[in-house]
The first five atom37 places (N, CA, C, CB, O) and aatype in JSON, in Angstrom:
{
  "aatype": [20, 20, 20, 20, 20, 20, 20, 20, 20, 20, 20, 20, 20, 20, 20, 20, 20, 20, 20, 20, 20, 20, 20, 20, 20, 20, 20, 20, 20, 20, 20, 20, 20, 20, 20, 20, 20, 20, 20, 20, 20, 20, 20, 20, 20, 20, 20, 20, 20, 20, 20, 20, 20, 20, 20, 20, 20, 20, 20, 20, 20, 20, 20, 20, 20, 20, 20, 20, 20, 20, 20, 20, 20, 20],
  "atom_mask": [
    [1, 1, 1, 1, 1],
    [1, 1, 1, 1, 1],
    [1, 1, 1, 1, 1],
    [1, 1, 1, 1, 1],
    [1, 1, 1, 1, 1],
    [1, 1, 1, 1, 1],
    [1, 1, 1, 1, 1],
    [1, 1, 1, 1, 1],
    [1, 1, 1, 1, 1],
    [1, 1, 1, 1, 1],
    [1, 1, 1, 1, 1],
    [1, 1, 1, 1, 1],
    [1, 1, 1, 1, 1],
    [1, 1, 1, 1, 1],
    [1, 1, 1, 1, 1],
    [1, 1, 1, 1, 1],
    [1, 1, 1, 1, 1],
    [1, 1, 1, 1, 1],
    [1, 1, 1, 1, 1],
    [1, 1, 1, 1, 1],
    [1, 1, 1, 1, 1],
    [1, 1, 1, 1, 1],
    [1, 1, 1, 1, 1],
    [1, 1, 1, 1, 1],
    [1, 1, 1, 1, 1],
    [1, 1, 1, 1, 1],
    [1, 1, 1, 1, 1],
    [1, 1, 1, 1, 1],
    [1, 1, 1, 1, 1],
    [1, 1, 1, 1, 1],
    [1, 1, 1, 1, 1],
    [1, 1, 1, 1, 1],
    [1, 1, 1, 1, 1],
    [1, 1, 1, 1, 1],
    [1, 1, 1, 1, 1],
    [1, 1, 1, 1, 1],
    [1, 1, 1, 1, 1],
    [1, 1, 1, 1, 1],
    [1, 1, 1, 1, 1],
    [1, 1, 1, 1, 1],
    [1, 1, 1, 1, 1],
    [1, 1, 1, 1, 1],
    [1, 1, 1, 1, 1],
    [1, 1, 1, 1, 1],
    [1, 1, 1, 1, 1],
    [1, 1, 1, 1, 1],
    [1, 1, 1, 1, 1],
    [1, 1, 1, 1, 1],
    [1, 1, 1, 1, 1],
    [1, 1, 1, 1, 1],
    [1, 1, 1, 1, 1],
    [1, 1, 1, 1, 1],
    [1, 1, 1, 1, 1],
    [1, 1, 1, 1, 1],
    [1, 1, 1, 1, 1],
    [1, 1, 1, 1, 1],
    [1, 1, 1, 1, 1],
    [1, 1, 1, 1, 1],
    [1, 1, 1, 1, 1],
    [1, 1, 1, 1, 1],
    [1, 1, 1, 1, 1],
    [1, 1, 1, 1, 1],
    [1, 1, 1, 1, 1],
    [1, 1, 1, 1, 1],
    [1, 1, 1, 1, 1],
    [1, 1, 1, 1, 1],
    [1, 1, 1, 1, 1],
    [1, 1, 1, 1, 1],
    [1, 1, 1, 1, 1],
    [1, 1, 1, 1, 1],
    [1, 1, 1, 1, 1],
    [1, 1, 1, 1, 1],
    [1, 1, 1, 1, 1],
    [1, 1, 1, 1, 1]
  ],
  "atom_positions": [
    [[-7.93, -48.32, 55.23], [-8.83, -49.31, 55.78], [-8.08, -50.57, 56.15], [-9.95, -49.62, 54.81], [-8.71, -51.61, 55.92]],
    [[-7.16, -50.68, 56.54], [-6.12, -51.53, 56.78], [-6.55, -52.36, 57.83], [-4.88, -50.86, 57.06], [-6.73, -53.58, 57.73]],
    [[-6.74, -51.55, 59.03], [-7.35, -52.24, 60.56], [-8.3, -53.43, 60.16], [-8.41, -51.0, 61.6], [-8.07, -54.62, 60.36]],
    [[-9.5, -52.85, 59.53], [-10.29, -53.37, 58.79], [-10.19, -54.75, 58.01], [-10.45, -52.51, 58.12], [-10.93, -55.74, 58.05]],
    [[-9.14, -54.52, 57.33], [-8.66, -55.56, 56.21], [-8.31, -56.61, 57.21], [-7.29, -55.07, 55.11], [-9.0, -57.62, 57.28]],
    [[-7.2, -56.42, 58.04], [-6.86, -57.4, 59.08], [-7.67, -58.06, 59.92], [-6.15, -56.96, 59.8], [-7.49, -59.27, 59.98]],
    [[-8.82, -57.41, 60.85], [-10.17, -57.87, 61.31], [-10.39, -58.91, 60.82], [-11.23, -57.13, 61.08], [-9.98, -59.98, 61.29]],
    [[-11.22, -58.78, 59.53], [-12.0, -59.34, 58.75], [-11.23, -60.31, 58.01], [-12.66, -58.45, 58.01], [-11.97, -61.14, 57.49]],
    [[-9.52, -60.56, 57.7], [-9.41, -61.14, 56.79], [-9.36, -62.67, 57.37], [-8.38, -60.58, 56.05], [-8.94, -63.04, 58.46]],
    [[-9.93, -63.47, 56.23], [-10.61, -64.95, 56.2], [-12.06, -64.78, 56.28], [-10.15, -65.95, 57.44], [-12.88, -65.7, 56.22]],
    [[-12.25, -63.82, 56.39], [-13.7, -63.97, 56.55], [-14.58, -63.98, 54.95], [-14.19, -62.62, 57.58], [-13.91, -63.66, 53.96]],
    [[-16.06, -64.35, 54.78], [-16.4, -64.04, 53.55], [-17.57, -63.2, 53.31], [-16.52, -65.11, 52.94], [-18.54, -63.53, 53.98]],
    [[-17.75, -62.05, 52.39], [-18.7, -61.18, 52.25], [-20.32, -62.29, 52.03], [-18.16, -60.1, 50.86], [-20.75, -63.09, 51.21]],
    [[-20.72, -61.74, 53.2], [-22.63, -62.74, 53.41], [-23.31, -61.67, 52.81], [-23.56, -63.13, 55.44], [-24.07, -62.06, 51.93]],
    [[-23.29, -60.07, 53.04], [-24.08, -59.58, 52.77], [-23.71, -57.85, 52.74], [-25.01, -60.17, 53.53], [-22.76, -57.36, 53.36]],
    [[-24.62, -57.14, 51.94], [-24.09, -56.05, 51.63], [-25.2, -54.97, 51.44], [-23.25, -56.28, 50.51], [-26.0, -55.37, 50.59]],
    [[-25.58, -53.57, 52.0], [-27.29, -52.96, 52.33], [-26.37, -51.84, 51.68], [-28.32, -52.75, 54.3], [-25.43, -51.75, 52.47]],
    [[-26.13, -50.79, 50.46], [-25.94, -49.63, 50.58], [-27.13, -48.45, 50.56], [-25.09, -49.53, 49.73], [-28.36, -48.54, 50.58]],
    [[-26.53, -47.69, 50.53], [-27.98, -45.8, 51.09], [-28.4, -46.16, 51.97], [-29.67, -45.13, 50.16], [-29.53, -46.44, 51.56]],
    [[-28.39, -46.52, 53.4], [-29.71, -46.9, 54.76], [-29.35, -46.12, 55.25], [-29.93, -48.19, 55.78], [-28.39, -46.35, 55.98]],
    [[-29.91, -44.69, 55.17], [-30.03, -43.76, 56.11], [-28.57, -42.87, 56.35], [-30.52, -44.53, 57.37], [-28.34, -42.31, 57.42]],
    [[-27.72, -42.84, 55.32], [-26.73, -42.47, 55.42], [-25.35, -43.23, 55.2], [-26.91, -42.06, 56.35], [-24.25, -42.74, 54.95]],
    [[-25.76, -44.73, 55.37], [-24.48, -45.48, 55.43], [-24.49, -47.0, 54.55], [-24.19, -45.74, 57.08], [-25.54, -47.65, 54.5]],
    [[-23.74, -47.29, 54.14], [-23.12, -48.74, 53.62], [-22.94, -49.56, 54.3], [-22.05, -48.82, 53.11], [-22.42, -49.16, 55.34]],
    [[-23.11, -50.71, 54.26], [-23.27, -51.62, 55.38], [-22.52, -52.96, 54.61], [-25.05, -51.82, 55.92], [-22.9, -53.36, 53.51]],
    [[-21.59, -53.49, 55.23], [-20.85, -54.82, 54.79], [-20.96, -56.04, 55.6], [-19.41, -54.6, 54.72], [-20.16, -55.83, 56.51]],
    [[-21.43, -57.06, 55.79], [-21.2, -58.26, 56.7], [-20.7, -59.28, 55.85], [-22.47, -58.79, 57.46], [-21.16, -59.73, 54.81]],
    [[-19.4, -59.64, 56.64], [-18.82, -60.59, 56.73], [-18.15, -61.61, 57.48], [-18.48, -60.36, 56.34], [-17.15, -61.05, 57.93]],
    [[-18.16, -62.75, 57.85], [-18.66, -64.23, 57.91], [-17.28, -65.26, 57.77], [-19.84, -64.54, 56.53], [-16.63, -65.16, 56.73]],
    [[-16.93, -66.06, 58.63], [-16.02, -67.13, 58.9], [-16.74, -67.99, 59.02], [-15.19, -67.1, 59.9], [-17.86, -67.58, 59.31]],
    [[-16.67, -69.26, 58.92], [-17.11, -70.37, 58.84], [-17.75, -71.24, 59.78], [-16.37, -70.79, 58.49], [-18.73, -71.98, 59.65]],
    [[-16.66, -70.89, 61.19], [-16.56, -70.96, 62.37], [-17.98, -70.18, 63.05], [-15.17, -70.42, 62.68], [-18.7, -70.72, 63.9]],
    [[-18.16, -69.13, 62.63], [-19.35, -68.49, 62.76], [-19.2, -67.13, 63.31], [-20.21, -69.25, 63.55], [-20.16, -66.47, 63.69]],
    [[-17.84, -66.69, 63.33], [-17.2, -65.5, 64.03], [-18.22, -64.38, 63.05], [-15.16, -65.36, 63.84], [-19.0, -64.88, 62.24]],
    [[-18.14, -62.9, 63.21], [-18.48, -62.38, 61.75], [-18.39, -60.88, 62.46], [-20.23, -62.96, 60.85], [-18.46, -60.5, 63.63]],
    [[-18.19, -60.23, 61.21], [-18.1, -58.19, 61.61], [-18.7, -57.72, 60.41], [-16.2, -57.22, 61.75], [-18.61, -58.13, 59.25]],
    [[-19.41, -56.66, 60.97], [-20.16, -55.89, 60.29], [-19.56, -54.35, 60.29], [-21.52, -56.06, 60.84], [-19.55, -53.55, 61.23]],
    [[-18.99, -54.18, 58.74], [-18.21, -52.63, 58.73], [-19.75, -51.15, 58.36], [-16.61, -52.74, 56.87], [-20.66, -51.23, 57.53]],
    [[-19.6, -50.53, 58.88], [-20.61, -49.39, 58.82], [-19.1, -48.1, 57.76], [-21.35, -48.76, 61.12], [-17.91, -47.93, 58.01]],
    [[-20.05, -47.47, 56.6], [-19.23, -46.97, 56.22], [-20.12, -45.75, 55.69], [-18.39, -47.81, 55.45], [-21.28, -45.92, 55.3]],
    [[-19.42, -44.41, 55.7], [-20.72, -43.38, 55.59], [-21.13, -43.33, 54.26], [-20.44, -41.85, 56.03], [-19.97, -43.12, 53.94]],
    [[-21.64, -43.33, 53.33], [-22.11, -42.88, 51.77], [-21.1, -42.06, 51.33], [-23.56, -42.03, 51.61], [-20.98, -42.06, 50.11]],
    [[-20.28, -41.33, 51.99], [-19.54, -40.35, 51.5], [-18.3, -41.05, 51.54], [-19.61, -39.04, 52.21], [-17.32, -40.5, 51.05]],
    [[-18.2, -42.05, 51.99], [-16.75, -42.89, 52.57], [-15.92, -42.42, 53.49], [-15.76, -43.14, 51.61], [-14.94, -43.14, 53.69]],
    [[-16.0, -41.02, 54.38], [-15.48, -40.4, 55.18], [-15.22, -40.93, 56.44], [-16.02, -39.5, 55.22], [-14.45, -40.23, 57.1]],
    [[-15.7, -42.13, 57.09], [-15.8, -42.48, 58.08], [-16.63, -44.56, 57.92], [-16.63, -41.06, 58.77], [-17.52, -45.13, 57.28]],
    [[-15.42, -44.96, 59.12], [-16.04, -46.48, 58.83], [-15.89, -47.11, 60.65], [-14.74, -47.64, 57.31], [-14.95, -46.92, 61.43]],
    [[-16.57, -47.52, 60.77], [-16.99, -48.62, 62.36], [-17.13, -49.69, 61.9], [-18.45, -48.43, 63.34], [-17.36, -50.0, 60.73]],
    [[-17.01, -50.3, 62.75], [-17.41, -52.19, 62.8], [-17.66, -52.74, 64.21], [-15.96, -53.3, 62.2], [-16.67, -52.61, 64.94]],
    [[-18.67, -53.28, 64.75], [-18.74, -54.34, 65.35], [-18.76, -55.91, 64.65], [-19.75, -54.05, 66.01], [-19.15, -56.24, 63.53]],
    [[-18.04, -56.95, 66.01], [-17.53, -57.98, 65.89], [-18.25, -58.77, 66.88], [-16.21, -57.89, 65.95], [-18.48, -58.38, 68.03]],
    [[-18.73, -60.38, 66.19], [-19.31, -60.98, 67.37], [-18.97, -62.4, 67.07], [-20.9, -60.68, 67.61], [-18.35, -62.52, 66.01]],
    [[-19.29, -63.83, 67.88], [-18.91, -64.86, 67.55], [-19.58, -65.54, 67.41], [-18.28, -65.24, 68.0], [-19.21, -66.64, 67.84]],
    [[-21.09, -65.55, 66.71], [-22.53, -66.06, 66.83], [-23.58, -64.94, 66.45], [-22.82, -66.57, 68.36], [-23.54, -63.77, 66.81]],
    [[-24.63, -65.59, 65.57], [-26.01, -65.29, 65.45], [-26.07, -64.07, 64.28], [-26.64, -64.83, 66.98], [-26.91, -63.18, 64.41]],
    [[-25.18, -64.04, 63.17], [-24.81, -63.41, 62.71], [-26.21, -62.87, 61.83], [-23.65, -63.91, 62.3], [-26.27, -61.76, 61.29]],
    [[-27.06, -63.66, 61.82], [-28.38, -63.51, 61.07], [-29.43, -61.78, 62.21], [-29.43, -65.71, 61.27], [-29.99, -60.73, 61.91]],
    [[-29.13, -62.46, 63.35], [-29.43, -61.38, 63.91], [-28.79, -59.99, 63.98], [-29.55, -61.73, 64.83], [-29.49, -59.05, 64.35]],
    [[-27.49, -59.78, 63.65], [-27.35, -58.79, 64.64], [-26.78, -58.4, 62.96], [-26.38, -58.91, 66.41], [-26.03, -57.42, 62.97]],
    [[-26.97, -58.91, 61.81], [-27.51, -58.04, 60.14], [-28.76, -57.41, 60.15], [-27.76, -59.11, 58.73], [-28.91, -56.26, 59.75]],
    [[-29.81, -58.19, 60.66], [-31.17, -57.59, 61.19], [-31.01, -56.14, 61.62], [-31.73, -58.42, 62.47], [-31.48, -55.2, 60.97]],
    [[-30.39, -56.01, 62.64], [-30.62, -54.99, 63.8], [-29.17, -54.48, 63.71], [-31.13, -55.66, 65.45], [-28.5, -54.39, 64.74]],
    [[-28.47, -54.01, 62.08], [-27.56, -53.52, 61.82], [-27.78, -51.78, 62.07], [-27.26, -54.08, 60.55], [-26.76, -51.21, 62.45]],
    [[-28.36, -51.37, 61.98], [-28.98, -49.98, 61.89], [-29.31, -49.31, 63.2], [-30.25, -50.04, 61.09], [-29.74, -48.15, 63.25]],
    [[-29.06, -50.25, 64.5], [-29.26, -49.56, 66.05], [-28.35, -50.13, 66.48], [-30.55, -49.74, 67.0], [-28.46, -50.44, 67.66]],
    [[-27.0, -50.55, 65.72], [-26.46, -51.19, 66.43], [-25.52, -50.05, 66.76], [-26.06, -52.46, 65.95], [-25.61, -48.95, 66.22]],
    [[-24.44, -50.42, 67.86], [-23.25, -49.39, 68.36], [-22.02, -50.02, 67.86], [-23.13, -49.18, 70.08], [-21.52, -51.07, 68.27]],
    [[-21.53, -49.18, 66.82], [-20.31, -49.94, 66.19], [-19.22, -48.64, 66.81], [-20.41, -50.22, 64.1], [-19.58, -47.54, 67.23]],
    [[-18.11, -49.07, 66.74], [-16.68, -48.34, 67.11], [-15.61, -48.49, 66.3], [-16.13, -48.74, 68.33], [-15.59, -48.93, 65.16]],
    [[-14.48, -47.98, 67.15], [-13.41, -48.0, 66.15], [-12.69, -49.43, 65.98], [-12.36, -46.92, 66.56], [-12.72, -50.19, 66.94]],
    [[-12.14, -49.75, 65.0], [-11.41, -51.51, 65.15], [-10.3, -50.92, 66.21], [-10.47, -52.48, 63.28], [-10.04, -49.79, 66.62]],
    [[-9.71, -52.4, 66.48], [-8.81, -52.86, 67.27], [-7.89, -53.64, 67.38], [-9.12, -53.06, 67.83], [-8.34, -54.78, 67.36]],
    [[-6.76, -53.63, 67.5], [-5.98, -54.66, 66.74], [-5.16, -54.91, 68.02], [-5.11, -54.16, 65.24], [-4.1, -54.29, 68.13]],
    [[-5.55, -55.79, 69.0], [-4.47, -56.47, 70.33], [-3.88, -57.44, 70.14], [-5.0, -56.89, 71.57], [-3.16, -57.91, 71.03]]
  ]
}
């Protein structure tokens, strides 16, 4: 989970949903207001994240339709 680690690091755990329908859910939060949300399966076999730079209240809401992918590191 390395990609992951790098993403996210500085950021701080806001919030945390596990069992929803299959998956674990992590959001975490910069100050600045940046924030990513890691999707991880119950089984731990598999993990996504979307990343955004605002409204982080929303898009924890509407964690569960959201379209997450693979990280990215450019």
């Amino acid at each position: 989970m390395s990609k992951f680690t790098s993403i996210t690091k500085g950021m701080t755990i806001a919030d945390i949903a596990e069992g929803e329908s299959g998956y674990n859910y992590y959001g975490k939060i910069r100050t600045n207001g940046e924030w990513a949300i890691v999707r991880e399966t119950v089984a731990g076999t598999e993990y996504r994240i979307i990343i955004g730079a605002r409204d982080y209240s929303t898009a924890w809401a509407g964690r569960g339709s959201a379209s997450y992918g693979l990280p990215t590191i450019g």
